[in-house]
C-alpha positions, 0 to 999 in steps of 0.5 A: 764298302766304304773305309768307315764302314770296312773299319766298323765291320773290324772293330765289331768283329774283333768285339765278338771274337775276342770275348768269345775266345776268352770264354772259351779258354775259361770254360776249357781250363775249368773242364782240364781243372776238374778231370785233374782234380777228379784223378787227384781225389782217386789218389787222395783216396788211395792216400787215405787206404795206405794211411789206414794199411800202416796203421794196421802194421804198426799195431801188429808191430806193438811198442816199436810202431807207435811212431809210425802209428802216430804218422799213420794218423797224420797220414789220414788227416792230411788224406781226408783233408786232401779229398775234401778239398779236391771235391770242392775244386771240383765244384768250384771249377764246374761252378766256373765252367758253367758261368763260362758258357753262360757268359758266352750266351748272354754275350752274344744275346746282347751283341745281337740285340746291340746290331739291331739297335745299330741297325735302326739308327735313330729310331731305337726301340726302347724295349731294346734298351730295357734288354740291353741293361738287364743283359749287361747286368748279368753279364757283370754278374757273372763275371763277379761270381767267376772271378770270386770262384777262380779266387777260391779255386787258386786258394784250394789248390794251393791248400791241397799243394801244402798238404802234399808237400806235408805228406811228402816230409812225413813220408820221409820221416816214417821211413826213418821209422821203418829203418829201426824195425827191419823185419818189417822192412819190406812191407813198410817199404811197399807202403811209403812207396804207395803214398809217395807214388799217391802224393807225387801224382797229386803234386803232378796235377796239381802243377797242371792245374797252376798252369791252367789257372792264368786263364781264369784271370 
């Protein structure tokens, strides 16, 4: 084999590679994305109950609860929010897997056509042409509606991130709350724990989601 034939075997086999590796990066952090933010929603959920919970204790504990029914009410906003927006990452990030592995077909469709067009030197098939174009399309297609997806999935994540980082500051001050009703001290402890603990393992994902995001670009 020649040099000039040995350097057009590279370059088309680099073409191939490269592509296809990023597609493959896609499609695992969009997989990654979703489970983690399908653990998100079952601690959004789990947010949501504890909201309610405190909300029942603060009744029973009349006018000295009113705050922490009124935070109880912040709480299940902030929770609601945060299971609505976990349902659409969710989608979001299958809607950029399933492009991924689209991608990936029309891709290789249009390389093979490409080694075949090649192939015939001079005497190029216009039918091959045709499907060429219409495989390049889709493929620009595609990669349009990825990238408008991995906008909207930074975006959502970094709404549920500040609902978080707000469900942390009223965790705070509704222990603040507790502490001016002390016999209730050890069940509302238990609660703000529970939302702590919900809000933390949000938090968490939501940082394993960051990372995975680079490789939606």
């Amino acid at each position: 084999m020649s040099n000039s034939e040995q350097q057009a075997v590279a370059e088309n086999t680099e073409s191939v590679v490269l592509p296809r590796l990023a597609l493959a990066q896609k499609t695992l952090a969009s997989a990654d994305i979703a489970a983690r933010l399908n653990s998100a929603q079952k601690d959004a959920s789990r947010l949501s109950l504890s909201a309610k919970n405190l909300a029942v204790l603060a009744m029973r504990m009349g006018i000295a609860g009113v705050g922490l029914k009124t935070l109880s009410g912040f709480y299940d906003e902030l929770a609601k929010a945060s299971i609505k927006i976990s349902l659409e990452i969710n989608g979001q990030a299958g809607v950029i897997a399933k492009n991924s592995v689209s991608l990936w077909r029309k891709f290789m469709f249009s390389d093979n056509l490409q080694r075949v067009q090649h192939s015939m030197g001079a005497a190029q098939d216009e039918l091959i042409e045709q499907k060429l174009k219409v495989a390049h399309g889709q493929i620009k297609n595609l990669t349009e509606q990825s990238q408008i997806e991995s906008r909207r999935l930074t975006f959502a994540i970094d709404e549920l991130d500040q609902q978080m980082r707000s469900m942390q500051v009223i965790v705070v001050n509704a222990r603040i709350e507790a502490s001016a009703v002390p016999e209730y001290h050890e069940q509302l402890a238990e609660l703000t724990a529970q939302i702590q603990r919900a809000t933390s393992a949000i938090l968490a994902e939501v940082r394993s989601c960051r990372q995975w995001l680079k490789d939606l670009e």
